[in-house]
C-alpha positions, 0 to 999 in steps of 0.5 A: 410180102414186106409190106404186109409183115411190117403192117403185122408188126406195127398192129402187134406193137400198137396192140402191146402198147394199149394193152400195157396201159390197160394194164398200168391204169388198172392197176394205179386204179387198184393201189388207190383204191387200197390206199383210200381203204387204208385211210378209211376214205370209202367215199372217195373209191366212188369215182372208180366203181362202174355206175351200178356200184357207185352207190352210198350202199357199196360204200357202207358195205365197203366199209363194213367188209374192210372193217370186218377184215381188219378186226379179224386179220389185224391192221394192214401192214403192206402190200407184197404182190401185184398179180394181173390177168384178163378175162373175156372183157373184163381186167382182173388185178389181185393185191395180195396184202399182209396184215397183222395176222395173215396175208389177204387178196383183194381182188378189183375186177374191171370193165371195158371202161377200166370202172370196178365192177366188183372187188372180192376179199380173198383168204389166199392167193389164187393159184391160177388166175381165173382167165388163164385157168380157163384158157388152159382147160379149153386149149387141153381139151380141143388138142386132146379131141383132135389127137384123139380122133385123127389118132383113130383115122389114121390107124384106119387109113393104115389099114385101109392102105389108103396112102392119099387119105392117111396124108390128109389126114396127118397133115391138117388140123380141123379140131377133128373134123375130117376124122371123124368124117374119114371114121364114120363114113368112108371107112364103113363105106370102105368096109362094106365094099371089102 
């Protein structure tokens, strides 16, 4: 037992290590690539675009959106916040910067390769960042389901004074499943013999 925890510990730290350089990589990718932007040096962001993009059309629409930018936002003056966040496979990293006029968010998406696959010039800082948006949504509605349905059966074990399946029922979490087990066929069978 000793053994098995100390290995769980030592996986958790290496699993924390590797996912804070992940995190450092991508976004020491990111303030470099802002600082080449800055500089006006498109062709140099080239080394960190995924093959698909590392192309002089991605340069030349680069350069037209960060010029496009500056023109209507003023010069970049500094950057104000770093924010991080994972998607499915994909490392997400939000700048948001102050220029002249307004802050912006530039927002570098990364690949398993740590490469940028897409970078997206956002008027506002997100709120909630897209992975933990989704995360919640699916975690709100799975714990929402199963207290629905074990609500339900076990209101009908009650008053069925079945004791045995009240216990099951409250005790294991199957996302609803025995529930609804328990709802659509022992009660009606339960039912039909009363």
């Amino acid at each position: 037992m000793k053994k098995t925890l100390l290995l769980l510990l030592i996986l958790t730290f290496a699993f924390e290590v590797s996912f804070s350089q992940t995190k450092k990589e991508a976004i020491e990718i990111s303030l470099q690539y802002l600082s080449n932007l800055e500089q006006q040096n498109f062709e140099s962001n080239k080394s960190f675009m995924a093959d698909a993009r590392a192309t002089d059309e991605f340069d030349q629409k680069m350069k037209q959106a960060w010029n496009y930018q500056c023109s209507n936002l003023g010069s970049f003056v500094a950057l104000k916040n770093i924010k991080y966040d994972q998607f499915s496979d994909y490392e997400i990293v939000y700048l948001v910067c102050q220029f002249g006029k307004s802050d912006y968010t530039i927002k570098f998406v990364f690949n398993k390769n740590l490469k940028i696959t897409d970078v997206y010039f956002i008027p506002y800082p997100p709120l909630i960042p897209a992975g933990k948006l989704n995360k919640l949504w699916i975690i709100a509605f799975f714990v929402l389901w199963e207290l629905a349905w074990k609500a339900l059966a076990l209101w009908k074990a009650a008053q069925n004074r079945q004791m045995a399946w009240f216990i099951v029922l409250f005790v294991l979490p199957t996302f609803g499943l025995l529930p609804i087990f328990y709802v659509m066929l022992v009660n009606n069978t339960e039912a039909r013999r009363t």
